[in-house]
C-alpha positions in Angstrom: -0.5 -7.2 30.5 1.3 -5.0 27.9 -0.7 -2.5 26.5 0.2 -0.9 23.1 -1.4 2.6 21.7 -2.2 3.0 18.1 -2.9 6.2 16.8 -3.7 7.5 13.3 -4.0 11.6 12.6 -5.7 11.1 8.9 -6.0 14.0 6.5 -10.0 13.2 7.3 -10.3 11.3 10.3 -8.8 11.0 13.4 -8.5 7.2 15.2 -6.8 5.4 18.4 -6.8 2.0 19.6 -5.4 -0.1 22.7 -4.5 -3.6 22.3 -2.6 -6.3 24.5 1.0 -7.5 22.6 0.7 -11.0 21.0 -2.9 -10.3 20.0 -4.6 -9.7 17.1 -7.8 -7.6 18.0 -7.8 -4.7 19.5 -9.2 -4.4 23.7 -10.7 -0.6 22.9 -11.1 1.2 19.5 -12.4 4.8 19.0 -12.6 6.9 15.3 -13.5 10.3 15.0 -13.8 12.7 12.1 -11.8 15.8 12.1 -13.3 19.3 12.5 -13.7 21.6 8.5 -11.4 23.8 8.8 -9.5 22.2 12.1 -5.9 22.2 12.6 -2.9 20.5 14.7 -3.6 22.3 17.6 -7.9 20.7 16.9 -6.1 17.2 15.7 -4.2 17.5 19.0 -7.1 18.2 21.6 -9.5 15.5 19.7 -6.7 12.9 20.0 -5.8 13.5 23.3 -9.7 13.0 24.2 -9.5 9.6 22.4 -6.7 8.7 24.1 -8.4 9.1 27.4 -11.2 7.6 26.8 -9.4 4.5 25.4 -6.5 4.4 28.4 -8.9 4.3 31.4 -6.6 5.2 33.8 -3.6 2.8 32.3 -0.4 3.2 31.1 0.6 1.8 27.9 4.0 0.3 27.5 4.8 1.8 24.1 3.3 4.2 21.5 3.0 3.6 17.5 1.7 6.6 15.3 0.7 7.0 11.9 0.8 10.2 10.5 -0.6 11.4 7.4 2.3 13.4 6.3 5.7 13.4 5.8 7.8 12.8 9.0 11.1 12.3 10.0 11.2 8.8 11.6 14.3 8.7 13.1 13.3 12.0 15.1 9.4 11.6 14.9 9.5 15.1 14.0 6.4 15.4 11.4 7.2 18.0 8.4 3.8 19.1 7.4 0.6 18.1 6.8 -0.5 18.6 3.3 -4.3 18.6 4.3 -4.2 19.9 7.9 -2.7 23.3 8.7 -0.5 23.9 11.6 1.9 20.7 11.7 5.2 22.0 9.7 8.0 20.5 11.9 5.6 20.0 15.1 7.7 17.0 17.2 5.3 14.5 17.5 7.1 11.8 19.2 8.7 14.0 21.5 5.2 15.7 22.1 4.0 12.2 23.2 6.9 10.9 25.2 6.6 13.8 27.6 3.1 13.4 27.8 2.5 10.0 28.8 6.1 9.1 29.7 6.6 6.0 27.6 8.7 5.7 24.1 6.5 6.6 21.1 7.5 5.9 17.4 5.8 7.9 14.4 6.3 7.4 10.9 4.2 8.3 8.0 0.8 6.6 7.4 1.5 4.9 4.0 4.8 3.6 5.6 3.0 2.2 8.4 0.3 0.9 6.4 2.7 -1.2 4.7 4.1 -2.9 7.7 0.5 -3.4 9.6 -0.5 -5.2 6.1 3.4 -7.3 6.3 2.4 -7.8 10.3 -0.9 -8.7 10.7 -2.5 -8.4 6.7 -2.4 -9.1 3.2 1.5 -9.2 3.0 1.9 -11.7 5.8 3.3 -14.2 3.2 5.9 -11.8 1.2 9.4 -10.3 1.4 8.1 -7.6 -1.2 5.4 -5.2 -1.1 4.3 -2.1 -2.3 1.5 -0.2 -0.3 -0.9 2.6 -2.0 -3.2 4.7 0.0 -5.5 6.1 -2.1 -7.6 8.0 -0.1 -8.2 12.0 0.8 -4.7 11.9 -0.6 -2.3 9.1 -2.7 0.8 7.6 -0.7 2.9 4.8 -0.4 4.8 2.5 1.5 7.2 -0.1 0.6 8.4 -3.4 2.3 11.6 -4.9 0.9 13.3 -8.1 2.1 10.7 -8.0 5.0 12.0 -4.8 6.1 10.8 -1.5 5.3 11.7 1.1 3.1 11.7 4.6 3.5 14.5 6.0 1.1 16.7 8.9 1.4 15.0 10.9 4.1 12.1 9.2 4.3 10.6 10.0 1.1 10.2 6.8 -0.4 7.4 5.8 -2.3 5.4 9.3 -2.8 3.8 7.5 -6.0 1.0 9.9 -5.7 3.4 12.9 -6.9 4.6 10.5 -9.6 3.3 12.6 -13.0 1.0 10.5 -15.6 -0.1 13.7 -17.5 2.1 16.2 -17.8 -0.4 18.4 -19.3 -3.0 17.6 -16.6 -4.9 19.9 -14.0 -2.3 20.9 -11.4 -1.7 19.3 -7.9 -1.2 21.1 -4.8 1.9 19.9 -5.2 2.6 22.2 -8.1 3.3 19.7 -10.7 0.9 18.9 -13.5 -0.9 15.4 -13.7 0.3 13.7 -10.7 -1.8 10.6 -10.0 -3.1 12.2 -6.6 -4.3 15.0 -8.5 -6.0 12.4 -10.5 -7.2 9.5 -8.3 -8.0 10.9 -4.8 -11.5 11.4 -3.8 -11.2 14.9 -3.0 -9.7 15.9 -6.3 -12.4 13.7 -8.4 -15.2 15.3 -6.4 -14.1 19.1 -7.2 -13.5 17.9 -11.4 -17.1 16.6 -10.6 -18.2 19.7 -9.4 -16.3 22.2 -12.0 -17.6 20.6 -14.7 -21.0 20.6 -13.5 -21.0 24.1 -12.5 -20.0 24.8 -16.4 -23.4 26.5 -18.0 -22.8 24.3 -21.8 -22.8 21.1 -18.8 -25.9 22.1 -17.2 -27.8 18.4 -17.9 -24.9 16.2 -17.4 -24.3 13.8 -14.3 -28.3 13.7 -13.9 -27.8 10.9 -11.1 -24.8 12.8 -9.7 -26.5 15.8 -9.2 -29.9 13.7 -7.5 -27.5 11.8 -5.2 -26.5 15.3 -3.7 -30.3 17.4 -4.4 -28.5 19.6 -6.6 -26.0 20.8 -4.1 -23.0 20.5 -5.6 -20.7 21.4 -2.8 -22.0 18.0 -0.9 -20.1 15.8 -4.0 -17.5 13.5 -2.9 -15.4 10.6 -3.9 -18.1 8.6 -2.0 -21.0 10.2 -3.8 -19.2 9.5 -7.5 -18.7 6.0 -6.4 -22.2 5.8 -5.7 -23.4 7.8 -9.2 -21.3 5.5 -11.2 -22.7 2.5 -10.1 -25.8 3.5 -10.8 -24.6 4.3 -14.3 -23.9 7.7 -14.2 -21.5 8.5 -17.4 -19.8 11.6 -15.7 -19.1 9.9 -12.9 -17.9 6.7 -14.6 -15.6 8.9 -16.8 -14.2 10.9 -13.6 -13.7 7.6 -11.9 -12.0 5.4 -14.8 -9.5 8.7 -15.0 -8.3 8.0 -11.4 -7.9 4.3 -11.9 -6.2 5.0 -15.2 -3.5 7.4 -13.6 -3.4 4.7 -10.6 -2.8 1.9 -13.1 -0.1 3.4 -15.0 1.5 4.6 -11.9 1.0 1.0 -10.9 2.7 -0.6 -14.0 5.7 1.5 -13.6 6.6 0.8 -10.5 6.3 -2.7 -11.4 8.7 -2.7 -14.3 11.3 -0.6 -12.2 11.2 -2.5 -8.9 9.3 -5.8 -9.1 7.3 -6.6 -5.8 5.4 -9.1 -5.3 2.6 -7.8 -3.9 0.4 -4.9 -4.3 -1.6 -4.0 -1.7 -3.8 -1.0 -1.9 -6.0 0.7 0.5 -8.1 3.9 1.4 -11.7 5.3 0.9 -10.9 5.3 -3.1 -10.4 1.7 -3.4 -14.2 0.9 -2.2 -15.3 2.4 -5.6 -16.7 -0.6 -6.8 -15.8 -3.3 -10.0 -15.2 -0.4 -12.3 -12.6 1.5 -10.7 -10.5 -2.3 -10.2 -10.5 -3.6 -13.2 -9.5 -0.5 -14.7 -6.8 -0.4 -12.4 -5.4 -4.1 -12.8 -5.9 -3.6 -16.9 -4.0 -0.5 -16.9 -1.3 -1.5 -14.8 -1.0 -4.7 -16.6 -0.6 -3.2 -20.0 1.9 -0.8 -18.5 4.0 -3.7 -17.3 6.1 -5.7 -19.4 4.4 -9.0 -19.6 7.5 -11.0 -18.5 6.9 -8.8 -15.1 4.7 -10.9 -12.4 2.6 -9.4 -10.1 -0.4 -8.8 -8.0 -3.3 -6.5 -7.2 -4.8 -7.1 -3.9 -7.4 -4.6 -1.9 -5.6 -4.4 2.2 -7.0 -7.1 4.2 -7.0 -4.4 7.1 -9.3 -2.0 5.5 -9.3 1.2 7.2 -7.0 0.0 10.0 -4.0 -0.9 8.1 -2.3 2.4 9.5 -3.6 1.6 13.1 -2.4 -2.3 13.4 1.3 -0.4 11.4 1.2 1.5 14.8 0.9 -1.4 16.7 3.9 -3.1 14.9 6.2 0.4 15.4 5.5 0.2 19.3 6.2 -3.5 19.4 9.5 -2.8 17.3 10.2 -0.7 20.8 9.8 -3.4 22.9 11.3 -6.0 21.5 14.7 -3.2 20.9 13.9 -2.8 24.8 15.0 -6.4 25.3 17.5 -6.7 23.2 19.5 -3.6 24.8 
């Protein structure tokens, strides 16, 4: 039997998975959430714990990562975590090869989640893809001519750094108006919160503010989701914002490179009818109209970076053979 381990270090959430080549579900599957406050050296111990767990005293014949950061994929080096202190330039592949003795591959999560969606999901059918993650953060990855696409050092398709407002809040990016700063949940729930916590706002977002007992810290992009579709206007307003940015970050990308396929994924994208169509209007009207494309939520859900892993260790294997 050859065994392939998917891993995924989220921004959030940490998850692994083992699963036999040539299939299509996985054998073992464990998720957990990462520690407030944790770090590499937390994601690290947590992961290896999963990995245990999962292996059960195999060995797996090749290792796939996702990584939500920037990485170098040719070294598997990853550059930093912009939500997780501790991983500038930690060697991640290297890290895993030594550990567990077999050839790992890490790339960054939106990449990956491109190529599990080509592999196994919505982009089965298409040379052309664009992948958005829209999630504790906003990333992308692309597929072109079946293959992916990383760029010039791997940077390809950071849409979430792409600026919709230049005289919008600022990103921890240090631009102004990026869509991230706009669309992910963590940014929506602390505009929730600010503007709440303003005295003249005192007796807005009345089913907001019930969904959390008046304890503002406990808002999220879950919790927005939630208040808007119960007809909250605050969070309605906070959500349409995001999709807005989203959409015209959508539209542009469209009229500059042309996929065929949209695909997008992450916590944000379970916001409900709302957030969507705002999305597929705004990027539509953004478009040219002579420009075709589509709009399609990832078949793989929350596993798109995981089954991405699988297809980066099987990418080992079958360059195994062919040496």
């Amino acid at each position: 039997m050859t065994l392939i381990l998917a891993l995924d270090f989220g921004g959030t959430k940490l998850a692994a998975a083992v699963t036999q080549v040539g299939t299509d579900e996985w054998l073992r599957y464990e998720r957990r959430l990462s520690p407030i406050n944790g770090n590499a050296t937390t994601d690290l111990e947590i992961m290896r714990s999963l990995i245990h767990n999962l292996l059960q005293d195999e060995t797996p014949n090749a290792i796939g990562v996702s990584f939500g950061g920037p990485v170098d994929a040719t070294t598997g080096t990853v550059r930093l975590s912009h939500h997780v202190s501790g991983w500038e330039n930690i060697p991640l592949k290297d890290l895993l090869e030594k550990e567990f003795g077999v050839s790992a591959s890490v790339d960054n999560d939106a990449n990956v989640a491109a190529l599990g969606e080509h592999r196994f999901g919505a982009g089965k059918e298409y040379d052309s893809l664009f992948y958005i993650t829209i999630s504790t953060g906003v990333g992308g990855g692309w597929i072109l001519n079946g293959k992916p696409w990383r760029g010039n050092a791997g940077m390809a398709g950071e849409i979430g750094h792409m600026v919709v407002n230049p005289a919008g809040p600022v990103c921890l990016c240090g631009k102004q108006g990026c869509i991230e700063r706009l669309a992910s949940g963590p940014y929506m729930a602390q505009d929730a919160k600010e503007y709440l916590l303003k005295e003249a706002n005192h007796f807005q977002g009345k089913k907001l503010r019930t969904l959390v007992n008046d304890n503002l810290d406990l808002i999220t992009g879950k919790i927005i989701s939630e208040a808007a579709a119960q007809g909250d206007e605050l969070a309605i307003n906070i959500l349409q914002g995001g999709a807005l940015a989203l959409g015209m970050g959508i539209g542009n990308v469209a009229n500059l490179i042309n996929p065929q396929r949209f695909i997008l994924g992450g916590s944000v994208t379970k916001s409900g009818e709302i957030w969507w169509k705002t999305v597929q209007k705004t990027a539509r009207n953004t478009a040219l109209p002579e420009i075709d494309f589509e709009i399609v939520p990832a078949a793989l859900g929350d596993d798109a970076p995981l089954w991405g892993a699988v297809a980066l260790a099987e990418t080992i294997l079958i360059e195994r053979i062919q040496e």
